[in-house]
N, C-alpha and C positions, 0 to 999 in steps of 0.2 A: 339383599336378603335372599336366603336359597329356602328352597320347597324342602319339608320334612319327604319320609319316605312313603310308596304306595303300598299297600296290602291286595291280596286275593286271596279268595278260599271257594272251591265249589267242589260239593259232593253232587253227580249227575252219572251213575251209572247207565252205561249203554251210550254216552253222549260223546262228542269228540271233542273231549278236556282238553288237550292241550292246545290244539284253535282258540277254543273257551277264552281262555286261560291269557293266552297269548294280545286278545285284542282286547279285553281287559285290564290288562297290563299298558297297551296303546293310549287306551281311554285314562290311564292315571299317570302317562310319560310326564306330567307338569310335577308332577310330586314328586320326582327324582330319576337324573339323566347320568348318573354317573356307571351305574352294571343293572343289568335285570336277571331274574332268574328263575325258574318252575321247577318246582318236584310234585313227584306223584307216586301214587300207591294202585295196585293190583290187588291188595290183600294179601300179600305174601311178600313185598323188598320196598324199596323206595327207590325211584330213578332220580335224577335229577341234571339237568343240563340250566346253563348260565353264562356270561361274560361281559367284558365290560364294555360298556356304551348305552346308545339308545336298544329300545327293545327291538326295531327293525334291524340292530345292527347284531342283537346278542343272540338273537337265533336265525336258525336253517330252518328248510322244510327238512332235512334231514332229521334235524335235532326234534323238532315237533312229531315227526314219524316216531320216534321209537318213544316218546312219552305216552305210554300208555296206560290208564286206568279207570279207574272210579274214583277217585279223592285226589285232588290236588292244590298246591297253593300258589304263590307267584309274591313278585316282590319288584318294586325298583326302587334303587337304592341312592340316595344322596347324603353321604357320611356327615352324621354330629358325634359319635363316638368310633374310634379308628380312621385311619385314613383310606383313601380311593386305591383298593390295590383288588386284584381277583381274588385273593384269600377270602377277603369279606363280603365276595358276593356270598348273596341269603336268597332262597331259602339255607338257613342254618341243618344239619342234620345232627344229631348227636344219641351216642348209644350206650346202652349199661348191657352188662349180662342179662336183661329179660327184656329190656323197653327200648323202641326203635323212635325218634319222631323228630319231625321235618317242623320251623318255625320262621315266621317272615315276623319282621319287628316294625314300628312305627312309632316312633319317639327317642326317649332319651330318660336312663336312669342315671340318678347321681348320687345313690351309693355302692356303685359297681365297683369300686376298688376295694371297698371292704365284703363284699361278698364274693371278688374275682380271688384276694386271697384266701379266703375261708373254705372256699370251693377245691381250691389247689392244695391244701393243708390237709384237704379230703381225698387225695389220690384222683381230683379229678384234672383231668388235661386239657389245653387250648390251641387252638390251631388256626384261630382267628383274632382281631385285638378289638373285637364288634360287642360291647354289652349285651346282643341278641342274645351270642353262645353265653353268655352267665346266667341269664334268663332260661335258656334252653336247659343248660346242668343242674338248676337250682328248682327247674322241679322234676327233674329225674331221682335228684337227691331228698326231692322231700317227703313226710309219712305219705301215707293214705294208703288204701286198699285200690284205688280207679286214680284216672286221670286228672278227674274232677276234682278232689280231693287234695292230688297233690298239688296243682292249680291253686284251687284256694290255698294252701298254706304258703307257698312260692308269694304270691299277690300281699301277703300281710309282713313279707322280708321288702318286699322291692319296694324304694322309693322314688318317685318319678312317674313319665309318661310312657306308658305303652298300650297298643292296641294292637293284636297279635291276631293271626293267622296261625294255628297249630296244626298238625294233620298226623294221626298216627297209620297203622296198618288198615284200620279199620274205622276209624271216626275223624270227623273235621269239627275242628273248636274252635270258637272267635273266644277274645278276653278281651275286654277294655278295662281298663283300669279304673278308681273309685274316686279319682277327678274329673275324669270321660275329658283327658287334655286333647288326644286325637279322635278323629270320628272312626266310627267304624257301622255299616251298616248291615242288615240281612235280608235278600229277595229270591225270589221262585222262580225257577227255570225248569218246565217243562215239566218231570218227573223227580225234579231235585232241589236244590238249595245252594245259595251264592252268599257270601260275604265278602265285603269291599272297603274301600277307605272311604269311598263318594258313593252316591248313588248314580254319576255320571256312567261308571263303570257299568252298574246292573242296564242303563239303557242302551248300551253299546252292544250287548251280549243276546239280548232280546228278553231281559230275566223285569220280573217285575218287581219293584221296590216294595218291601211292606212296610218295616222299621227299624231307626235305630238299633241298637245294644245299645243299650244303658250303662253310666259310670259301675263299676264292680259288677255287669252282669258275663258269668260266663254262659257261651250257648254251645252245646255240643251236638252232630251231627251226625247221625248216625241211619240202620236198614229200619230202623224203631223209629224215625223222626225227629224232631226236634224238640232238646230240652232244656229248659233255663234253669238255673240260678243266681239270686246275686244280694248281694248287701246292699245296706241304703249307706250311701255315703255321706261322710261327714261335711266336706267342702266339694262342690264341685267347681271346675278350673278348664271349661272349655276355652281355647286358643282365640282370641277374637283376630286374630290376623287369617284365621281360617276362611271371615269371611269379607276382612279384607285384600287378602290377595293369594291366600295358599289356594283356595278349594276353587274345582272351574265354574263359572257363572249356574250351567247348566245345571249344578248340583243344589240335592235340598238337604238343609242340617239343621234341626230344632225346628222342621218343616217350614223354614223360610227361603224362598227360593235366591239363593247367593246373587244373580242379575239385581229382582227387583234391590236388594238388602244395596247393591252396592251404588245404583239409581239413585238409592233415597239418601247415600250418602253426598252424592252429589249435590244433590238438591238440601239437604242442608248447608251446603258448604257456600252455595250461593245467595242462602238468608245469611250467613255469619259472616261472611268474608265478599259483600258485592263490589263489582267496579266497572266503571265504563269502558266498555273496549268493545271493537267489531265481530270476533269470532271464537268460537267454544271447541278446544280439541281434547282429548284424553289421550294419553301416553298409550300406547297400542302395549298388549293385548285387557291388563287388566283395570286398567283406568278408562278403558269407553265405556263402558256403563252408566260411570262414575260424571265422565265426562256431559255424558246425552241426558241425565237428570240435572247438572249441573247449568246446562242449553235450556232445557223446559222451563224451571224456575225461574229463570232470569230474565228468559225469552231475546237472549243473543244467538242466531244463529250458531249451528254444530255444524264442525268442518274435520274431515281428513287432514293434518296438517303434517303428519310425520303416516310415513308405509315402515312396516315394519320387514326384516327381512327374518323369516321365520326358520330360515335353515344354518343362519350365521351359529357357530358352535357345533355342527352336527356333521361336520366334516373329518377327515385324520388326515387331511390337510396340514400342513403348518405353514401358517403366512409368516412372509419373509418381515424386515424389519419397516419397511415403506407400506406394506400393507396394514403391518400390527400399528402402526401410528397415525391412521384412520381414525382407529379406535370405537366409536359409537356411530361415527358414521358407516362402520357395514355393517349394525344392526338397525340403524333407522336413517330412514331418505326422505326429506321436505318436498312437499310440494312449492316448492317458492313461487307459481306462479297463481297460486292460492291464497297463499301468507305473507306474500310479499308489501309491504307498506301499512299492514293493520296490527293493531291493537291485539294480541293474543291471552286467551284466558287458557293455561294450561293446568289440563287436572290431573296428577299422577297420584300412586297408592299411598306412598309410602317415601321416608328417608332417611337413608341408616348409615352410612359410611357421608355421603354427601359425595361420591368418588365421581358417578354417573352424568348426578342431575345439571351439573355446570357444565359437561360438555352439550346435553343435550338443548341447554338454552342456549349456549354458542353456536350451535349448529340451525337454530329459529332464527337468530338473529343476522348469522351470515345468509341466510337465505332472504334474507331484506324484512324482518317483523321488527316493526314501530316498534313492538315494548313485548313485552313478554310478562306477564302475571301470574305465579305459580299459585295453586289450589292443591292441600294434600290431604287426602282421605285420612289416615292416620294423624293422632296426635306426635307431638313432637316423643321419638325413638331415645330415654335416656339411660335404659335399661338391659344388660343383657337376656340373653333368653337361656335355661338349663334344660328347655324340656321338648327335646326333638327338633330348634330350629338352627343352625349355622348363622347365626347374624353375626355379631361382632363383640370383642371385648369393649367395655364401658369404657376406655380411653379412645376406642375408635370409634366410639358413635360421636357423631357432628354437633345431635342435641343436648350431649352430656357435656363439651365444651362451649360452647358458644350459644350467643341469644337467637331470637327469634331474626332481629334485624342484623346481626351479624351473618345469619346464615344467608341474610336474602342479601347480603353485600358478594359472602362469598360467593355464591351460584352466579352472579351478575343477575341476578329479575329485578324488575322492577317493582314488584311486591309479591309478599309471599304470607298465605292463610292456610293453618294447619286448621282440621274442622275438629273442636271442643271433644273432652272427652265424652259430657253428656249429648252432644248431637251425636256422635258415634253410635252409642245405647241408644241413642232415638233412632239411629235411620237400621238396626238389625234390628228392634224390635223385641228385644225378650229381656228377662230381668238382668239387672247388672252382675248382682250376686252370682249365677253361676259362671262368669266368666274370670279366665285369667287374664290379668291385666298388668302381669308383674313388667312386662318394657317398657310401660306405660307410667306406672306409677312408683314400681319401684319394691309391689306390695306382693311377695312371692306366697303362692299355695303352702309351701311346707318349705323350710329351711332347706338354703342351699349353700354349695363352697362357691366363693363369689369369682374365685376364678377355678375352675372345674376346669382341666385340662381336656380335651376329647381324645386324645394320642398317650392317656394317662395308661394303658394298659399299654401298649406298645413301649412305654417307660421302661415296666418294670418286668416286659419280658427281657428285651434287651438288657436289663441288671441282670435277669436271673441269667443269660446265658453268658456274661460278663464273668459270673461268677462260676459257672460249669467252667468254661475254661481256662479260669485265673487258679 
């Protein structure tokens, strides 16, 4: 499963944005490693510099030198609509004859093909295959006399997830959407104002957290302060893999600190699913939590049993074919002289393809572990996702094919415990109702096309230029 995308937004006149901006965007690299990007305002143009890779790799000190402003936003990006090309790095920019504005997305709309046509029907043009720029045209095009205005009427065309980053010549606007499916948060820096995806973000900058955005609340930012509006929403459909494995530990969302939230899923996981074995590890990085509540409950030792190698991937490197058939072993290395001859209890987040987790238990077991015992934070994955995440089509999920013990055949464990949907709801802590839970159950927010193309706009550019030159 891949990370949805990150957002940034800070108005901080006199401050140096684009630093801001830049390690903020560090602080949210888990939420997507594919391009990062910054624009920013002077109150008079919009700059923007971008490229593909990590954010260490997508900018210069050059590039951050000539970012200069009062208002700026950021973005990193891990494609659920369009593919990984530079076109689509965001921030998005787009312009009419009166109105300038720069937009970072977070999520996934899934009626953008009928509003990507309707847009285009309108004389307006695309130069990305990203739902963001549909988002971006759709309220350049809509009424209102302010931004606000056409904001809201944009928000009641669009269906789906988004939590947007906006920034025009002169004001910065957060929108979350009236499912509030991605987080989006607002905190204080110095003389100004920050919005982020986590609140990880705001500690990394020095800014201090105060709260959420609320489902349908728009906040705009401006030399006046800060102002809200927003609907009470009908259904709210926060992401609960947010706080199984999208959002970093450190972050608070519905003010539960993700750590403790992911602790206590462990610790239910070892009331539901106990067994006798020697030693307790969690899949590095987002399963030790998981892991170390799962140790305390049970009261089996907690062990390092896999190092994880944090820079596999972040190379432009290309291993040859004897290194690419490693495979999982150059993201993680046993300690075999740890693990070697006991009994292991391993707890990972999650299982979506099932692609990973058989080599990772091959790679326990060649290191000499007795048995292996898998423990998984998530309920069994039977459902695809429409709303910002890259999982899988419903024929590639594992648990949409096969049973519970077919799957612990396939991985080779010697047992295997998915933790209940309601111990899940127990160990986050908040009501069930506001969450979405549709890969889970199957039970979506608002109707969707069950197989929703992401490369569905790059489709019918490729027709329409089919057809230019036919």
């Amino acid at each position: 499963m891949h990370e949805s995308c990150g957002v940034f937004g800070i108005y901080a006149p006199g401050a140096n944005l684009a630093q801001l901006i830049f390690f903020a965007l560090f602080a949210l690299q888990h939420r997507g490693q594919e391009s990062a990007g910054i624009a920013v305002t002077n109150g008079y143009g919009i700059t923007m510099r971008g490229n593909m890779g990590l954010v260490s790799q997508a900018f210069t000190e050059d590039d951050l030198a000539l970012l200069k402003g009062n208002i700026g936003i950021g973005h990193n990006r891990y494609s659920t609509t369009g593919s990984s090309r530079s076109s689509n790095i965001q921030p998005i920019i787009v312009k009419s004859d009166e109105l300038t504005l720069a937009l970072a997305h977070n999520g996934n709309i899934v009626n953008v093909k009928l509003l990507y046509d309707e847009l285009q029907s309108q004389g307006y043009s695309f130069h990305t295959s990203v739902d963001s720029e549909v988002i971006a045209n759709l309220i350049l095009s809509s009424p209102g006399k302010n931004y606000e205005e056409k904001i809201r009427y944009a928000m009641h065309r669009l269906q789906g997830a988004y939590s947007l980053t906006i920034m025009t010549q002169d004001k910065l606007i957060g929108v979350r959407d009236p499912m509030g499916v991605r987080p989006l948060c607002l905190g204080v820096i110095d003389s100004g104002w920050a919005l982020a995806s986590e609140s990880c973000a705001l500690d990394h900058i020095g800014a201090q957290f105060l709260r959420e955005i609320e489902p349908g609340e728009i906040i705009t930012i401006d030399r006046n302060g800060v102002k809200s509006s927003k609907e009470e929403a009908n259904k709210k459909a926060l992401c609960i893999f947010e706080y199984i494995y999208f959002a970093r530990p450190d972050s608070i969302i519905q003010g539960r600190l993700l750590y403790q939230a992911r602790q206590a899923m462990g610790e239910l996981l070892a009331q539901e699913y106990p067994v006798d074995a020697d030693l307790v590890m969690g899949v590095p990085d987002s399963a030790t939590a998981a892991g170390i509540g799962y140790s305390h409950a049970s009261g089996i030792p907690y062990c390092e049993g896999l190092l994880k190698n944090r820079y596999v991937g972040r190379t432009f490197i290309e291993p040859d074919q004897r290194i690419r058939e490693l495979g999982v072993q150059l993201k993680f290395n046993p300690l075999s002289r740890i693990i070697s001859g006991k009994r292991l209890i391993v707890v990972d987040d999650s299982i979506v393809r099932g692609t990973t987790t058989p080599h990772v238990v091959s790679l326990l077991k060649k290191a000499g572990a007795a048995e292996v015992h898998l423990r998984i934070c998530a309920p069994p994955i039977r459902y695809p996702c429409f709303f910002g995440v890259d999982m899988a089509a419903k024929r590639e999920l594992i648990a949409a094919q096969k049973s519970v013990p077919q799957i612990r055949d396939y991985l080779g464990a010697d047992s295997l415990g998915y933790l209940s949907l309601d111990g899940l709801i127990q160990a986050v802590g908040l009501p069930k109702d506001i969450f979405c839970l549709a890969c889970l159950t199957g039970e979506y927010p608002i109707p969707v096309q069950m197989e929703l193309d992401k490369l569905a706009l790059e489709a019918s550019q490729r027709e329409e230029l089919s057809a230019i030159k036919g």
